[in-house]
Structures are given as structure tokens and as C-alpha cells.
C-alpha positions in Angstrom: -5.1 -9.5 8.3 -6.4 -6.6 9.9 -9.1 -5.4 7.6 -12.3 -4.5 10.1 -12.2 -0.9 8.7 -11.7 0.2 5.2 -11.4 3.9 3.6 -12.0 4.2 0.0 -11.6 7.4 -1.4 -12.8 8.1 -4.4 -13.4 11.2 -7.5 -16.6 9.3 -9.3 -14.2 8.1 -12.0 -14.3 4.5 -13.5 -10.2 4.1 -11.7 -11.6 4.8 -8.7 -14.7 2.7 -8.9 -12.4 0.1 -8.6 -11.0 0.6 -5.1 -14.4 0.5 -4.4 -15.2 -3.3 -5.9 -11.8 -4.1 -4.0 -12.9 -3.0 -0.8 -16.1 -5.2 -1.8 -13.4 -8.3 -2.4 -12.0 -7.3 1.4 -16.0 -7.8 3.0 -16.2 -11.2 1.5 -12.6 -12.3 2.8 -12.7 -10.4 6.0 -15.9 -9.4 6.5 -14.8 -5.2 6.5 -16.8 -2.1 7.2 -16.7 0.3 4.5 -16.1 4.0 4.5 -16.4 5.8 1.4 -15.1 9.1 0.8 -14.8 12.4 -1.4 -13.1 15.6 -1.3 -14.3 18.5 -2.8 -11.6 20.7 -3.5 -11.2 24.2 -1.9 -12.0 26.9 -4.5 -10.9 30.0 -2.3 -9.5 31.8 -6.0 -12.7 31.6 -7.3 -14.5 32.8 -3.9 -11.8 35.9 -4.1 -12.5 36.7 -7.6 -16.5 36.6 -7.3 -16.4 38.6 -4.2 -14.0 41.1 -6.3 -16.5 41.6 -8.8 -19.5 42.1 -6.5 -21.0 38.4 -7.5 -23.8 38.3 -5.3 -23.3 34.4 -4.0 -20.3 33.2 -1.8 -19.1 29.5 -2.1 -19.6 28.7 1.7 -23.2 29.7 1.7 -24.6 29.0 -2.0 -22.0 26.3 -3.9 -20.6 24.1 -1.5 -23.6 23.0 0.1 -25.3 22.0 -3.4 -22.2 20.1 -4.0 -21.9 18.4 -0.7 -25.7 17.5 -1.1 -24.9 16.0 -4.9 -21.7 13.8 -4.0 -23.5 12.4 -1.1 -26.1 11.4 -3.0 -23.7 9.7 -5.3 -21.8 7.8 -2.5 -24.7 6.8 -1.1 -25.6 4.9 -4.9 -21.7 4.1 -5.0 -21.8 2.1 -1.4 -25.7 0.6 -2.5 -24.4 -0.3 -5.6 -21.3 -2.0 -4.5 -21.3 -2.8 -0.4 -23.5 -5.1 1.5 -25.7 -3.0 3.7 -24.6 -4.3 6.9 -21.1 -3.7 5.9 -21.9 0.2 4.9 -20.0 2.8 7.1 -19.9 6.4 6.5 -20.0 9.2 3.7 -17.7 11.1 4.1 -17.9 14.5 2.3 -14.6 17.1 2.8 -13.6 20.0 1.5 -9.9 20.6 1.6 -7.0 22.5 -0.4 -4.7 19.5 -0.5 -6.9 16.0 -1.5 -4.0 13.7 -0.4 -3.3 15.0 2.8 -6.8 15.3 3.5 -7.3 11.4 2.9 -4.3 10.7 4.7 -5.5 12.7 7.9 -8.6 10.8 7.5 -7.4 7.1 7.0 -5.0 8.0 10.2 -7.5 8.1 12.4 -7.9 5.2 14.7 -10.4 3.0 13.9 -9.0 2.3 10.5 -7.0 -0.6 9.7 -6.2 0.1 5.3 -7.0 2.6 2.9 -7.8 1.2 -0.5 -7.2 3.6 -3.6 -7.3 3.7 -7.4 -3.3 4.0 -8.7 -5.0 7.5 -10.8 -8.8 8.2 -10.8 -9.5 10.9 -12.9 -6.3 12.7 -13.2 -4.4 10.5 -15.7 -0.9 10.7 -15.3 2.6 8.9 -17.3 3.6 7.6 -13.8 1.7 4.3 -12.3 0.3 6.4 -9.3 -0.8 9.7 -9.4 1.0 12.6 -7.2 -2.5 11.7 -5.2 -1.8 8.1 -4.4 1.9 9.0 -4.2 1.4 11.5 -1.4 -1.1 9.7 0.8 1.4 7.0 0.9 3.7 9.3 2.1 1.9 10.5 4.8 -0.3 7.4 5.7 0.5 6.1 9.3 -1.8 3.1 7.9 -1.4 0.6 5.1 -1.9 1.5 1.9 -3.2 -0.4 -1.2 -3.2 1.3 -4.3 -4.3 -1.0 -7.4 -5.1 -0.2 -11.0 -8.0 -2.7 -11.2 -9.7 -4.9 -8.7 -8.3 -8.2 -8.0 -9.7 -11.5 -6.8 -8.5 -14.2 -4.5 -7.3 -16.4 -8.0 -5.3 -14.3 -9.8 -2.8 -14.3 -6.7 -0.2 -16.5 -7.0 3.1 -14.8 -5.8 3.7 -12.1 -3.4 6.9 -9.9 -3.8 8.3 -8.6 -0.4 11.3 -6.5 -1.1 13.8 -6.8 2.2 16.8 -4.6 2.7 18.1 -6.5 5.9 16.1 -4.2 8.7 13.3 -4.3 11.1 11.4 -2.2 9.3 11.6 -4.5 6.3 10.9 -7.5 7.7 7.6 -5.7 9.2 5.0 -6.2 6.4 5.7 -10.2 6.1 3.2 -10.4 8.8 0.8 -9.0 6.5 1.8 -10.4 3.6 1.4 -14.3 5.1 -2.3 -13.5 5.6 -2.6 -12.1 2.3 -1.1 -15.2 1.4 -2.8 -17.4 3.3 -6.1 -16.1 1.9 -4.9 -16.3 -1.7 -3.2 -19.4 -1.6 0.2 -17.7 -2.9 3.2 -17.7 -2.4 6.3 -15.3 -0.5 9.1 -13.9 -2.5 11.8 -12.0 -0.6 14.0 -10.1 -2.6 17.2 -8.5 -1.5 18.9 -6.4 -3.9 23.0 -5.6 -3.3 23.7 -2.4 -4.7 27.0 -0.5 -5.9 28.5 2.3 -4.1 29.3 5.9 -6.3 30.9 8.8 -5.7 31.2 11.6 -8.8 31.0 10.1 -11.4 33.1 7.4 -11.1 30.7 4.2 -10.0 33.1 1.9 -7.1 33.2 -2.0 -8.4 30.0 -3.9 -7.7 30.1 -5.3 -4.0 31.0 -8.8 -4.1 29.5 -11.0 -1.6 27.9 -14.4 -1.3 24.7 -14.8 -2.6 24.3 -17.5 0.0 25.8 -15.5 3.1 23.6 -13.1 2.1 20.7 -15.2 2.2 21.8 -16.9 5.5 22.2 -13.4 7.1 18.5 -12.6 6.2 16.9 -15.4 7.1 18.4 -14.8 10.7 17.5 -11.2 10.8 14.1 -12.1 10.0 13.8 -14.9 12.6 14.9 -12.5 15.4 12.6 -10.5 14.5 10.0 -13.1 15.1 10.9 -13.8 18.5 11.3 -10.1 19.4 7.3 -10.1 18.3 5.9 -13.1 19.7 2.3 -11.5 19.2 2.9 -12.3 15.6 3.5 -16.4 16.3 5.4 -16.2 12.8 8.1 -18.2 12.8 10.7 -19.5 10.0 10.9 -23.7 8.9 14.2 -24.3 7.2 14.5 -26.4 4.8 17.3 -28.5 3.2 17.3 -26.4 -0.2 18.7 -23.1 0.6 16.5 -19.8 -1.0 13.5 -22.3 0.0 12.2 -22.3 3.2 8.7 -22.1 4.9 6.5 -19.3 6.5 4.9 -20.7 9.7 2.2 -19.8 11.7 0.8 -21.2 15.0 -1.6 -20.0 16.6 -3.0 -22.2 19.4 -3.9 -26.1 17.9 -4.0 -24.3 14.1 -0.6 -24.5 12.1 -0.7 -22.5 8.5 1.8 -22.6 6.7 3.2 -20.2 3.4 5.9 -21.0 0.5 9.1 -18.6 1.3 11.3 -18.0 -1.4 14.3 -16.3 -1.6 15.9 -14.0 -4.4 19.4 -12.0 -3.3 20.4 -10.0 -6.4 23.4 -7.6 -8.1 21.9 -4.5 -9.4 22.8 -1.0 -9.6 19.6 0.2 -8.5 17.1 -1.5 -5.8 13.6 -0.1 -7.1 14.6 -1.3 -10.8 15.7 -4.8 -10.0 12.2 -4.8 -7.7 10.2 -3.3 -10.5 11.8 -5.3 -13.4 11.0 -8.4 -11.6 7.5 -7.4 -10.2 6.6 -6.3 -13.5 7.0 -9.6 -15.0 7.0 -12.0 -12.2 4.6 -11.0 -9.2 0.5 -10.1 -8.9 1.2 -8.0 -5.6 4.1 -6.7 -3.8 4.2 -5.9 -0.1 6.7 -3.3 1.2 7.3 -0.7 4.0 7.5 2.8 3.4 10.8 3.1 5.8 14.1 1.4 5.2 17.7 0.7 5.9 19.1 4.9 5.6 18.8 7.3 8.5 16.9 9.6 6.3 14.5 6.7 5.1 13.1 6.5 8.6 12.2 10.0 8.5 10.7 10.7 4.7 9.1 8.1 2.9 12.2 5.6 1.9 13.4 6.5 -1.7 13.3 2.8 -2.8 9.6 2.8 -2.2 9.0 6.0 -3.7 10.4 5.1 -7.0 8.7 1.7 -7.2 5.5 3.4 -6.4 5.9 5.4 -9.4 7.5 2.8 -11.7 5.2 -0.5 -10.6 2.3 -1.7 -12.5 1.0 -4.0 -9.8 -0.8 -3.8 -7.0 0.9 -2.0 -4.4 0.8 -2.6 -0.4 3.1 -0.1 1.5 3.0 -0.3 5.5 4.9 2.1 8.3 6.4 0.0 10.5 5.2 0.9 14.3 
């Protein structure tokens, strides 16, 4: 997996300490550069007001630079604390209006590979992931993991892919086989058939075989393979349909990954996903795009929901 270059972002709260230890898990597997980072929200109503009532300090000249001075020092303990020295990056200290899309401008840039992120940090919320987390996976051209608590290489045993029959969903199963790989886990695809409404009357459930359904993703996925060679993923069939292999060759090396199948009824894609992660799954990998027109534009509404709903660790990716 690509993982040379790591953001953390992080508000000093124990939720967000534990992106940090993840991104620590990340330098032992793949040896990783870490960047923390905090920003400092922009304060420009307070700034007003004092300058209204003839407060003899402005923010730019007399607070922020106290504050930048006293969150570097604790990133600099944070990274000491928790990341080998020769896998230290920067400290990045911002001050920005909008924390999210500050992050996600940041992660964009291009020499790094994933941004790792606490599902709340210190603004507790009902939802799994904050309107923080939720956000900078919206506008994150990079892959995303959001986690409630760090995670180890053992407590990995299943990897939930969600698939919807496109390109964009086969995407992350690149990623998720070195994921797997490393954790010794296993694949789950899941495809979920969904009704059709209109009003309020709800059109009889779709009927189709689960088989030919199976059959039909399997071959989308394996075109998808060859159309990306660079990937040398390729699938192994094997006589017990909904059971197959993940293979990878790469030059006299062959690795190889348990894929299994799952093609269910449901009225509602990011329940059936979440039901089943929930119970079933330690991490589920999924792209931020999907099948709709409208998904390729705004963050797919699938994702969005499970994102919200899911209690797991959480990979999203934007297809290329």
C-alpha cells in the first residue's frame, strides 16, 4: 500500500491521540513519514468585537502567535511521544475558518499518500464521525481513514468492500489486498440490489439471480484488472461460486487473498452495509464515488450515510 506519507490531524483530545498511535502502526508496517497537524480556528468575531471596544491587543499580532508557539510545542511532545525520530515530518500549525477543509487542502497536496483521523476528537457527536471527519472525506482527493481507536495488524480478520457494479467501486480492492495482505484477512465484496420508489408507493423488490449477479461482478471486476495492468491484480476462480481468490503477481512473488462474495435484497444499500459491518467486519474499504451521475460529482450518498452510521474503521478512496 501506499503509505510513504501520513497526515494526522489532530485537537490534543484523547480521540485524536489515536490517529496518532495509528499512524505509529502505519511506520512499523510500511515504514511512513509522519506529519502532524493542528488548526487553530479563525476568531475574526472576537478580533471585531475587541477592536470595537478599543481593546488595546489584536489577535494577529498578540494571540495567535502565543497559540501557534503553545500547540507547536505540544506536537512536537505528541510526534516524540509517539513517532520514531527518523520517521518525524512536519508541524504543521494553521489557522483557518473552516478546520475540515483546511485539512483536506492540506492532505491534497502531493506528497501525501493517506490522512489518518479520529471518527470525533473533541467535539462529541450522536453520529460515528463528526461533521469534521465527514467533510474532509468529502473533499479529500486522498484516502481517508477515520477510526475510533487504534488498531493492530491481529484484530483484522475480514475486510468489507462494498461494490455497486462500477469502476469506481472496484477501485479500492487494490488497496484493500495490501491491507489484507499485511493483516492476514480476508475480502468481502458486498453487492446490495435495491428497490425502485416513486411517491409513496415502493415498486416490488427487483428480482434477479443472486448467482447472475455474482457472475456479472466478478467479470466487471476482472476487466477492470486488465484495463490496469500496473495493479497485476488478477481474479482465481474457484469451483464454489461466492468463493474465489484475490491474486497478485508481481515478478517471481505470487500473494494471494480470500475473496468472498455477498449479493444481497435490501431496501437501502448503506443499511445492509452497515448492519453487516457492524456485526461482521473489523474494516471496510469503499470509494467515495459510485454508480449515479450525481455520485461522481458529490460524495456518493451510500458512502455518506455509512460514514455516519458505521462503527468501524473506515477507508474511503476517490477513484483517479
Amino acid at each position: 500500500m501506499k503509505a510513504r506519507h501520513i497526515l494526522v490531524p489532530i485537537d490534543f483530545s484523547d480521540a485524536s491521540l489515536e490517529a496518532v498511535k495509528m499512524a505509529a502502526r502505519f511506520v512499523k508496517w510500511y515504514g511512513s513519514t509522519v506529519d502532524l497537524m493542528h488548526v487553530i480556528p479563525l476568531m475574526s468575531y472576537y478580533d471585531e468585537s475587541m477592536q470595537h471596544l478599543g481593546v488595546p491587543f489584536d489577535m494577529e499580532k498578540d494571540i495567535y502567535p502565543k497559540v501557534l508557539k503553545q500547540t507547536n510545542e505540544k506536537l512536537h511532545d505528541i510526534a516524540e511521544e509517539y513517532i520514531p525520530k527518523e520517521h518525524r515530518g512536519q508541524l504543521i500549525n494553521l489557522v483557518g475558518r473552516k478546520p475540515a477543509q483546511v485539512i483536506a487542502e492540506q492532505g491534497n497536496k502531493s506528497q501525501y499518500d493517506l490522512i489518518i483521523m479520529s471518527n470525533t476528537g473533541s467535539h462529541k457527536t450522536d453520529d460515528c464521525r463528526s461533521n469534521i471527519t465527514e467533510k474532509v472525506i468529502r473533499y479529500s482527493e486522498k484516502p481517508v481513514l477515520s477510526i475510533d481507536k487504534a488498531f493492530d495488524e491481529e484484530s483484522v480478520h475480514e475486510i468489507l468492500v462494498p461494490v455497486d457494479g462500477s469502476e469506481d467501486s472496484a477501485a479500492p480492492l487494490a488497496e484493500a489486498f495490501d491491507l489484507a495482505t499485511t493483516f492476514d484477512a480476508q475480502i468481502v465484496l458486498m453487492h446490495i440490489i435495491e428497490p425502485y420508489s416513486l411517491g409513496m408507493e415502493v415498486m416490488p423488490m427487483t428480482i434477479e439471480d443472486d448467482e447472475a449477479v455474482y457472475q456479472a461482478l466478478i467479470k466487471n471486476i476482472a476487466d477492470y484488472f486488465n484495463e490496469n495492468p500496473e495493479l497485476k491484480l488478477s481474479i482465481k476462480r474457484k469451483e464454489v461460486d461466492f468463493e474465489d481468490l484475490l491474486i497478485r503477481e508481481d515478478g517471481s512473488n505470487s500473494y494471494s487473498v480470500k475473496l468472498t462474495s455477498i449479493v444481497k435484497k435490501g431496501f437501502s444499500a448503506h443499511t445492509e452495509i452497515t448492519d453487516y459491518a457492524n456485526k461482521n467486519s473489523d474494516l471496510v474499504v469503499m470509494s467515495t464515488h459510485g454508480r449515479t451521475g450525481i455520485a461522481r460529482v458529490l460524495l456518493g450518498s451510500t458512502t455518506a450515510i455509512v460514514a455516519e452510521l458505521l462503527s468501524k474503521p473506515l477507508m474511503t478512496l476517490r477513484p483517479g
